[in-house]
C-alpha positions in Angstrom: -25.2 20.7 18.8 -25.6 16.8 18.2 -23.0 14.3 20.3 -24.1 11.5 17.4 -23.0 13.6 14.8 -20.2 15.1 16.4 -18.7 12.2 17.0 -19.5 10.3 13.2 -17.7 13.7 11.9 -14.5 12.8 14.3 -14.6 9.5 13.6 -14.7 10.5 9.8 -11.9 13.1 9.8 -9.7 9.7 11.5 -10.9 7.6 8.6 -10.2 10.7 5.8 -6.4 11.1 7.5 -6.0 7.6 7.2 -6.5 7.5 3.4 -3.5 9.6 3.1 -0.6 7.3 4.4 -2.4 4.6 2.8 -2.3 6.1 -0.8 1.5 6.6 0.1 1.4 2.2 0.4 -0.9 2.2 -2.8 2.1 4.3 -4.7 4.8 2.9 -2.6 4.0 -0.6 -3.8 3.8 0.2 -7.2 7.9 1.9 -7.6 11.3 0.7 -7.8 12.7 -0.5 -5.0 15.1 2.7 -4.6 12.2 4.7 -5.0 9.9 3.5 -2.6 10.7 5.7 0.9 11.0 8.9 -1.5 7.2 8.2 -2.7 5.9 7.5 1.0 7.6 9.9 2.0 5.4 12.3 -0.5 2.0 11.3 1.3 3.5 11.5 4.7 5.0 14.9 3.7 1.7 16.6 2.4 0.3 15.4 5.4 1.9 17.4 7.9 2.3 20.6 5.3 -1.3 21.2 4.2 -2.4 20.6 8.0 -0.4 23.7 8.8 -1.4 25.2 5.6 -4.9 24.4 6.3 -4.8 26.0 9.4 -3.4 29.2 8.9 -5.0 30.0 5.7 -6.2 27.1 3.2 -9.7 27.0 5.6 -10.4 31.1 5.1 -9.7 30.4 1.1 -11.9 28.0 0.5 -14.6 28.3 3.4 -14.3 32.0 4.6 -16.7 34.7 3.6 -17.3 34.9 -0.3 -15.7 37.0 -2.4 -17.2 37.0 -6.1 -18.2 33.6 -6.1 -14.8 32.9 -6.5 -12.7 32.6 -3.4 -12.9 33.2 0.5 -11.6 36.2 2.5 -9.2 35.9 4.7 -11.5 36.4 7.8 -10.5 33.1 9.3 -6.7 32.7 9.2 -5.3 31.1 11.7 -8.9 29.5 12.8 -9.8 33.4 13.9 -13.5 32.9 14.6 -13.8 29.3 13.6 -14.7 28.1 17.6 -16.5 25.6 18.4 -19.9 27.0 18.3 -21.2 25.3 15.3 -21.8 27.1 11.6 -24.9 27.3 10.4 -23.7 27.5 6.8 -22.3 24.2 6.7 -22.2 22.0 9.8 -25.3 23.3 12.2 -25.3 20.2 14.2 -21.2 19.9 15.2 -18.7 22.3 16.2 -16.9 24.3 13.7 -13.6 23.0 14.2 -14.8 19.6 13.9 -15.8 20.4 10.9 -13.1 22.4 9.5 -11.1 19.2 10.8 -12.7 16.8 8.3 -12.4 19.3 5.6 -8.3 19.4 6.0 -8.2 16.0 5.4 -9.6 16.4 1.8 -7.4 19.4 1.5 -4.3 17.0 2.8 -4.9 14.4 0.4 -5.6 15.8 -3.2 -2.1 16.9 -3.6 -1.0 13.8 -2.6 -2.7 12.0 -5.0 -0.8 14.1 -7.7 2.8 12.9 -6.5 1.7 9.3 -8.4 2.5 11.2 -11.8 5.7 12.0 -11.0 7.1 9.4 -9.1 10.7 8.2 -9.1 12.5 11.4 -10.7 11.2 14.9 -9.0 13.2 17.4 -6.2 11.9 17.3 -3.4 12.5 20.9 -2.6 10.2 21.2 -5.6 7.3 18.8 -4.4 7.1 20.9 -1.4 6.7 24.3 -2.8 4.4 22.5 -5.8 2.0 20.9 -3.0 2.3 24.5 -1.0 1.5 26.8 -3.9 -1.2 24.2 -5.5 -3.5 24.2 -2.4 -3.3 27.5 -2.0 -4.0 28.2 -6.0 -5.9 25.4 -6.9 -7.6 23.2 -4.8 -8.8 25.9 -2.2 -10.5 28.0 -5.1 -12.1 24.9 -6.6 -13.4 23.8 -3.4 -14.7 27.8 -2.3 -16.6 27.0 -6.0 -18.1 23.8 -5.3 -18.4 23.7 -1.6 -19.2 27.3 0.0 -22.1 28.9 0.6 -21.0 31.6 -1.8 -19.3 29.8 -4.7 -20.3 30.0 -8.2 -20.7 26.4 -9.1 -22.4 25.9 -5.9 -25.2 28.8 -7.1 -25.4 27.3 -10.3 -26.3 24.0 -8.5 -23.6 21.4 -9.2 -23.7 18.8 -7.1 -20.5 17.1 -5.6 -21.1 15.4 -2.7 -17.6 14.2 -1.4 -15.0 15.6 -3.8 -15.5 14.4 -7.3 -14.6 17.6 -9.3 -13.1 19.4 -5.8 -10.6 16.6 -5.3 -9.8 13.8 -8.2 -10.7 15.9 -11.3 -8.4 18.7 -9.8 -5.4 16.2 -8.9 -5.9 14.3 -12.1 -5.7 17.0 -14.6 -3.2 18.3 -12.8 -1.3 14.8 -12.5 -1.7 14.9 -16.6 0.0 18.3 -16.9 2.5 17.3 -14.5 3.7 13.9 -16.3 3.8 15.6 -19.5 5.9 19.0 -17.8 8.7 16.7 -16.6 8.8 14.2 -19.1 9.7 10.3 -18.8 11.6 8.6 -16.4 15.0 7.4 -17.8 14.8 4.0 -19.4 11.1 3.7 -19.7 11.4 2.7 -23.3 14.3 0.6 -23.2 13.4 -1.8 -19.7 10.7 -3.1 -18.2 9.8 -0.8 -15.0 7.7 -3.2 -12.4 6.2 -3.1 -9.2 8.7 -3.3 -6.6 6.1 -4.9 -3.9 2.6 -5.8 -5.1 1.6 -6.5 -1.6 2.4 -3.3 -0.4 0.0 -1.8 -2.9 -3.0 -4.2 -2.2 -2.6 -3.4 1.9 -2.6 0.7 0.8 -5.9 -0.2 -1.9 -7.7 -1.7 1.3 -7.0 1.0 3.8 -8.1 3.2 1.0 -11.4 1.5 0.3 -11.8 1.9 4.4 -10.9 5.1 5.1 -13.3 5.9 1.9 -16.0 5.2 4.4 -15.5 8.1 6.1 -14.6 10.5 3.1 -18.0 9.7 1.2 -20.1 8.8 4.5 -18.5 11.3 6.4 -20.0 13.8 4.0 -23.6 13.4 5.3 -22.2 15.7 8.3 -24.6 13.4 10.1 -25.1 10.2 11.5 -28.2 9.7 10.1 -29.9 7.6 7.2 -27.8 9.9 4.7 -24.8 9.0 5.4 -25.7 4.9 5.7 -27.0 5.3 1.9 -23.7 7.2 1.1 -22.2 4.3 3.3 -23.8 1.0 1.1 -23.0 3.0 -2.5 -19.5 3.8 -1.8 -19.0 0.1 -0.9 -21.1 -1.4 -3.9 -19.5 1.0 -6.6 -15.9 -0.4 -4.4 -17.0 -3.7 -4.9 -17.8 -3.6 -8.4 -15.4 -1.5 -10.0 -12.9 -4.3 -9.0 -15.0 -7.0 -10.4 -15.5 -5.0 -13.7 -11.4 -4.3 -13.7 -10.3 -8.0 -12.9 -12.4 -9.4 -15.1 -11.6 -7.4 -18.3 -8.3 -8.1 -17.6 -8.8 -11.4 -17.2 -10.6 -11.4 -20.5 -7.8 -9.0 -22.2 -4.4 -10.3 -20.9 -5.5 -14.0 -20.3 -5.0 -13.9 -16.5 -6.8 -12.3 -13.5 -4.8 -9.0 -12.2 -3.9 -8.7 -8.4 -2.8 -5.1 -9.2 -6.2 -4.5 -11.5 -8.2 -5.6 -8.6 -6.7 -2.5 -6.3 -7.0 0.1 -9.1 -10.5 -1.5 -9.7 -11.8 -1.3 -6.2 -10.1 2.7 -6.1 -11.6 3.5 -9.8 -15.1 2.4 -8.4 -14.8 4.5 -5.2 -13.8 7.8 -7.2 -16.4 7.3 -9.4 -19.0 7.4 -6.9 -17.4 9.9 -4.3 -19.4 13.0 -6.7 -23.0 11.1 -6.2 -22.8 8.9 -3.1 -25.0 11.3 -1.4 -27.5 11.4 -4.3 -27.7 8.0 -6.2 -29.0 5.0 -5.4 -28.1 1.0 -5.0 -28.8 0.3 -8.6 -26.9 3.5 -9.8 -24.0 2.7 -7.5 -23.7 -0.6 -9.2 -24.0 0.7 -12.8 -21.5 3.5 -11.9 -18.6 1.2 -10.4 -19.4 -0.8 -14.1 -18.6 2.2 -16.2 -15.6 3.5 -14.2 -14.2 -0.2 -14.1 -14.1 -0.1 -17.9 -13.5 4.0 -18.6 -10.5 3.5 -16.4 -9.0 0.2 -17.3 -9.0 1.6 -20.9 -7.7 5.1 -19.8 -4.6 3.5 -18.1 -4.0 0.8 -21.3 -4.1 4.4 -23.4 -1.2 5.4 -21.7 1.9 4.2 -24.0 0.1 5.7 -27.0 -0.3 9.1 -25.8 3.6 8.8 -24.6 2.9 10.6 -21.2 4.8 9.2 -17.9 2.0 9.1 -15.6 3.9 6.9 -13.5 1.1 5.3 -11.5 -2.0 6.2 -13.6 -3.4 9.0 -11.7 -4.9 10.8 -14.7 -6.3 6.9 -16.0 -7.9 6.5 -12.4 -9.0 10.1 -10.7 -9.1 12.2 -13.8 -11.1 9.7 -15.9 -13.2 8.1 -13.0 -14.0 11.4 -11.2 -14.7 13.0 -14.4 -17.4 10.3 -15.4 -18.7 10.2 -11.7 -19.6 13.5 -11.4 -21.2 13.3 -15.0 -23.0 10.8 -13.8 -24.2 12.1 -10.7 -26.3 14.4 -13.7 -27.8 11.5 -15.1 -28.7 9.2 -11.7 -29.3 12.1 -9.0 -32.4 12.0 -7.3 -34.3 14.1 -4.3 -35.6 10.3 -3.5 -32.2 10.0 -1.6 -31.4 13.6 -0.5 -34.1 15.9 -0.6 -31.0 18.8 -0.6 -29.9 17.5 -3.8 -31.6 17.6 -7.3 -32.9 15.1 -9.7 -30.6 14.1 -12.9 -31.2 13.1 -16.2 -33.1 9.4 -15.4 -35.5 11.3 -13.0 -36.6 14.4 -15.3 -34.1 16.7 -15.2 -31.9 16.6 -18.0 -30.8 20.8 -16.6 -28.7 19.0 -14.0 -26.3 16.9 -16.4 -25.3 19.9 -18.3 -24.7 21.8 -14.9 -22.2 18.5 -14.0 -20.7 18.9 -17.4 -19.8 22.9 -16.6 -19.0 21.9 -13.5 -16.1 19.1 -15.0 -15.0 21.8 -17.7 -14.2 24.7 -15.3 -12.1 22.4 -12.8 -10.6 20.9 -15.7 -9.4 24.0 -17.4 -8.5 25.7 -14.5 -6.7 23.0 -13.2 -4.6 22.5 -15.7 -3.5 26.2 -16.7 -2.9 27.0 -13.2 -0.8 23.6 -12.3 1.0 24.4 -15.9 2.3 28.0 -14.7 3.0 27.1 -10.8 5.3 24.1 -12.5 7.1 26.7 -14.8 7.5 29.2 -12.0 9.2 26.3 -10.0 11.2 24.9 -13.3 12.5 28.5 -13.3 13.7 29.0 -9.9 14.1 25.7 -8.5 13.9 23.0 -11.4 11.5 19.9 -11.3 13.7 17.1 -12.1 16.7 15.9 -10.3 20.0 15.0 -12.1 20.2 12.2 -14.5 22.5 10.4 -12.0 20.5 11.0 -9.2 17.5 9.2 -11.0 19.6 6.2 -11.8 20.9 5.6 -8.5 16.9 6.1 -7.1 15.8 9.5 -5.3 15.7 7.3 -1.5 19.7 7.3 -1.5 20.0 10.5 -3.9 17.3 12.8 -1.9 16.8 11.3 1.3 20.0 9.9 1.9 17.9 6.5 3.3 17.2 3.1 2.4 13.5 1.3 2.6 15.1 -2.0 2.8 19.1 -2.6 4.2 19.4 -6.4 1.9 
């Protein structure tokens, strides 16, 4: 056991935890005033269910002992035999709770990031059972696939080094389905729905790009030279994404965006979170380009395809995470982690297609399976609150709170 790393995996695990409440600031920002505590409310939420679910079962699904490639055993619930003796499988160097630790707050975040579809008009009865039933269905499977020792995209040899199909393909497919389930909020044709507190949403961006620190650099499960290259490339592909973003905006609407400088800066950090272990300066830069263009044109999509993704979570994690772990295939190279594999650009052109498998299978899983846990719920619970309830904002309606007594 290593203190050094030990305590980089801690320190990463505060940093992951971090991101949560501070995607519910990015969203919170971004809603209606009456809106705004029911959409914190949604990060805060998931945080304390999925660290309970995690716990008790989420860890055995997706980390415990193999079963057809497909999904863990339930050999570990309740942390049974996950002590702090390290695992050789995936953390040799740090206890095993310390690393099951980090991995909850992956598992704590990627429903979270799906509650920006449907912001502003679904039960909250239903959120909770969705965000319950689509760990346990969807993200623990993908992640037993990608991540453990025994999973069958793992064999196959895709690389994901931080969560690029495992965490914002999954949430953004699912995001899609879910905005286009529930339909549009009232009025979205007739008025002009704004940001209720831009500020808000560029202090949740920045906590964000810190906390992202730890969820690419983290990934290293070392505090060694890995995780400073996965350090510099998540904060390069940061850095330019929001350049690329501000500027075609600038260029496109006649005025630099505030707003397109967050989504920038988060578009460039999905985008690398698949290859930050694996690329290298140059290829960070080039990556935060494309995603600052593949998602500024993603979200200005939107309108035409007439799907209420409220706060452009398919635009920014389905689109950039798609392309960043399709990417990883073309700029992946041993030259930065011997454990990885060279792409396209270094001789192995094998890898990309393996990405691209990779990509389909989270994508169509994804989707079917977030399509029938929201029918289930639409069935027994319903997804939607009241038309009246939406109008008068889900803070007062749901909560039965105010954000702001004016």
């Amino acid at each position: 056991m290593n203190s050094g790393d030990t305590s980089w995996i801690l320190i990463s695990s505060a940093l992951v935890m971090l991101m949560t409440p501070a995607l519910g600031f990015f969203y919170g920002g971004m809603v209606r005033r009456k809106n705004v505590l029911a959409t914190l409310m949604h990060s805060f939420f998931v945080l304390c269910l999925i660290s309970v679910q995690w716990v008790l079962w989420g860890y055995s699904l997706a980390f415990g002992p193999d079963h057809w490639g497909i999904i863990g055993g339930l050999d570990w619930v309740g942390l049974n035999g996950v002590g702090l003796a390290p695992n050789r499988d995936y953390a040799p160097t740090v206890p095993h709770e310390a690393y099951m630790l980090f991995q909850m707050m992956f598992a704590v975040i990627t429903p979270a990031l799906i509650s920006g579809a449907f912001a502003e008009r679904k039960r909250f009865k239903s959120f909770v059972f969705f965000s319950l039933l689509w760990a346990t269905l969807v993200y623990d499977p993908i992640a037993h696939w990608v991540w453990s020792t025994g999973g069958w995209l793992h064999h196959l040899g895709a690389l994901d080094f931080a969560g690029g199909t495992v965490v914002h393909v999954s949430s953004g497919v699912a995001a899609l389905v879910t905005a286009m389930v529930l339909g549009e909020r009232i009025g979205l044709r007739h008025e002009t729905i704004e940001p209720h507190d831009a500020t808000m949403t560029i202090l949740g961006a920045s906590l964000l790009w810190f906390g992202w620190f730890g969820f690419n650099a983290g990934s290293a499960i070392s505090a060694g030279i890995l995780a400073v290259s996965a350090f510099v490339v998540t904060n390069t592909a940061a850095a330019m994404g929001a350049l690329t973003w501000v500027t075609i905006s600038w260029w496109h609407r006649g005025q630099p965006s505030v707003l397109g400088a967050a989504a920038g800066a988060v578009a460039g950090l999905v985008a690398i979170t698949p290859a930050s272990g694996y690329v290298t300066v140059p290829a960070a830069i080039l990556i935060g380009l494309f995603a600052g263009v593949a998602c500024y044109f993603a979200v200005q999509l939107k309108p035409r395809l007439r799907v209420d993704d409220a706060l452009d979570v398919f635009g920014v994690h389905g689109v950039g995470g798609t392309l960043g772990a399709i990417l990883t295939g073309v700029f992946a190279t041993v030259a930065v982690n011997a454990g990885g594999a060279n792409g396209l650009l270094y001789g192995n052109p094998s890898q990309l297609l393996v990405q691209v498998v990779a990509v389909g299978a989270t994508w169509v899983y994804s989707a079917g399976a977030t399509f029938v846990i929201l029918k289930v719920l639409d069935r027994f619970i319903g997804l939607r609150v009241p038309e009246e309830e939406e109008l008068a904002g889900l803070d007062a309606t749901q909560h039965g709170e105010l954000a702001y007594q004016l």
